[in-house]
C-alpha positions as CSV (number, residue, x, y, z in Angstrom):
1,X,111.0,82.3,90.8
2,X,109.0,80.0,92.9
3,X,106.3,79.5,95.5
4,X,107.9,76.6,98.0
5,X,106.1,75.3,101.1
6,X,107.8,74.5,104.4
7,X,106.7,72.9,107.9
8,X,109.0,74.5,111.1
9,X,107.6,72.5,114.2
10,X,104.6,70.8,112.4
11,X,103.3,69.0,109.3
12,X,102.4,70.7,106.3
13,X,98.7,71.4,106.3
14,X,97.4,68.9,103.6
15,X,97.0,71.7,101.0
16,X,96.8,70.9,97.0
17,X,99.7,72.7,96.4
18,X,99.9,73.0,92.3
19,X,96.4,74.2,92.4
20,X,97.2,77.0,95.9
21,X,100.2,78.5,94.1
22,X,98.4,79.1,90.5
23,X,95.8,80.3,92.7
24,X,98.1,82.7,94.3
25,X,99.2,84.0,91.0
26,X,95.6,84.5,89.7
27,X,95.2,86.8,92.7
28,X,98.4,88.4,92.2
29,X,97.6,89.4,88.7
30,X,94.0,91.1,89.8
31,X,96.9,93.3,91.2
32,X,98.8,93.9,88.6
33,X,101.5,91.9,90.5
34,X,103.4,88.8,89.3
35,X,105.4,86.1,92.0
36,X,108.1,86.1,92.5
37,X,110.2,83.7,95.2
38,X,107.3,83.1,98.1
39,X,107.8,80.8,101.1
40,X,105.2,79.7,102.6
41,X,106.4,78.2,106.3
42,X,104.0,76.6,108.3
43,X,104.6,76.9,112.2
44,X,103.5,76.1,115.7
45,X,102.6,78.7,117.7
46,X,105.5,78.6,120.0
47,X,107.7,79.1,116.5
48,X,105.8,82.3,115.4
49,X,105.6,83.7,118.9
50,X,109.2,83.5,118.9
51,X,109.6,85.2,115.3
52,X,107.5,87.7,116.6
53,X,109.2,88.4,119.4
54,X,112.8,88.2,118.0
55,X,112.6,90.1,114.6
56,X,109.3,92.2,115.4
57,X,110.1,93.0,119.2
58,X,105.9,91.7,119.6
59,X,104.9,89.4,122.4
60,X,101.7,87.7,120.9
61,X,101.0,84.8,119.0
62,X,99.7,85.9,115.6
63,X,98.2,83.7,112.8
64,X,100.8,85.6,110.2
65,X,103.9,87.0,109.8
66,X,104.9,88.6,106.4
67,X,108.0,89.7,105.9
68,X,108.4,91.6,102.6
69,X,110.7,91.7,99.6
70,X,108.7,92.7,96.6
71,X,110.8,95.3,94.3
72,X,108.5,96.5,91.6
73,X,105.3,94.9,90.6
74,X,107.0,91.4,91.9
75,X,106.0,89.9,94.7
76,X,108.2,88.2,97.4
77,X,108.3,87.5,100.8
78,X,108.5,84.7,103.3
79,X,105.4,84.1,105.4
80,X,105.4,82.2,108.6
81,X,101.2,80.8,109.4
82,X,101.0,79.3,112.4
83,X,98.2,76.3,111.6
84,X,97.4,76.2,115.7
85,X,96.1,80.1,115.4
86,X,94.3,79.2,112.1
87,X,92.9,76.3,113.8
88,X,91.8,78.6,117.3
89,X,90.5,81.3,114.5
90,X,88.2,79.1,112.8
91,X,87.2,77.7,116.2
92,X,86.3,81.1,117.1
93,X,85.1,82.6,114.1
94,X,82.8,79.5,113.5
95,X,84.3,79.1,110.4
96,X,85.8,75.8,107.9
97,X,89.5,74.9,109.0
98,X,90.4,74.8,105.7
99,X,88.5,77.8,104.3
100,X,90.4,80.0,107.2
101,X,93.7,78.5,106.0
102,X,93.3,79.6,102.7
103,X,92.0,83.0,104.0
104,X,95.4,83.4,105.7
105,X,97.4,82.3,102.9
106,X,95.7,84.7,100.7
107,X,96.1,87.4,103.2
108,X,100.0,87.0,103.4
109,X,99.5,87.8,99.4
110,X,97.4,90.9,100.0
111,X,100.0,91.9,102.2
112,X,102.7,91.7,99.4
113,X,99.9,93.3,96.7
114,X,100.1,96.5,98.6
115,X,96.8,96.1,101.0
116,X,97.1,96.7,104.4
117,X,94.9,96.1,107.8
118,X,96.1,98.4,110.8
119,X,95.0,101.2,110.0
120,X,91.1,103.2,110.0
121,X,89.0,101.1,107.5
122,X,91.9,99.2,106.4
123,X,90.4,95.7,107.9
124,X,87.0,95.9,106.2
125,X,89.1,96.4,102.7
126,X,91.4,93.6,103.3
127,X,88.8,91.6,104.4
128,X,86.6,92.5,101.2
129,X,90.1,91.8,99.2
130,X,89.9,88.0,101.2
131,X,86.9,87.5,100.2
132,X,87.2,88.0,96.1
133,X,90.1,86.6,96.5
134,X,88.7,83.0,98.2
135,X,86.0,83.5,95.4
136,X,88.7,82.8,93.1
137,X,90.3,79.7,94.8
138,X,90.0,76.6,92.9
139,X,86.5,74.5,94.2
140,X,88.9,70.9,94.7
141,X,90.9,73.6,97.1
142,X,87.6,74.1,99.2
């Protein structure tokens, strides 16, 4: 059982990854979750457009993609983050580059914990669940 990290079309984003994925499983926990296999793949925007379109049947560029595998109370998935959305989010959201990527790789989690965003109220929960969650990120991560 493992959290791995992968680049598809880019570098990986210069992330202290020890510290992200004991993170991760801090978060998890608050859940009563535990991790299983997670991979992380970081993408262009071209590359997740093109996972959205071809297992999703979306045409838009999206900053995540979680696909889900959890059985139980453990966790697993594989989540595609494109780092040129995260970088056009934090542009437009006037927020830290790196904060927003942790935001998004937190979110993926979420996602896996049960907590959803589409539907009424759903985004002002998750995005409350972001938030503790990026409370609890390690300060040498920030």
């Amino acid at each position: 059982m493992a959290i791995a990290y992968y680049a598809e079309e880019t570098e990986l984003p210069a992330i202290f990854q020890e510290k992200v994925t004991g993170w991760i499983k801090e978060v998890a926990a608050t859940y009563g979750k535990r991790t299983g296999d997670i991979s992380y793949i970081f993408c262009s925007d071209e590359k997740i457009l093109e996972v959205n379109r071809q297992y999703l049947q979306h045409d838009y560029y999206t900053d995540i993609i979680t696909f889900d595998y959890t059985t139980g109370d453990k966790i697993s998935g594989d989540l595609f983050i494109s780092l040129d959305t995260v970088r056009t989010n934090a542009e437009k959201f006037q927020t830290d580059y790196n904060e927003e990527l942790h935001r998004t790789i937190i979110h993926g989690i979420l996602h896996l914990c049960g907590i959803n965003d589409k539907g009424p109220g759903e985004r002002e929960i998750m995005e409350a669940c972001e938030n503790r969650a990026l409370a609890m990120l390690p300060e040498e991560c920030r």
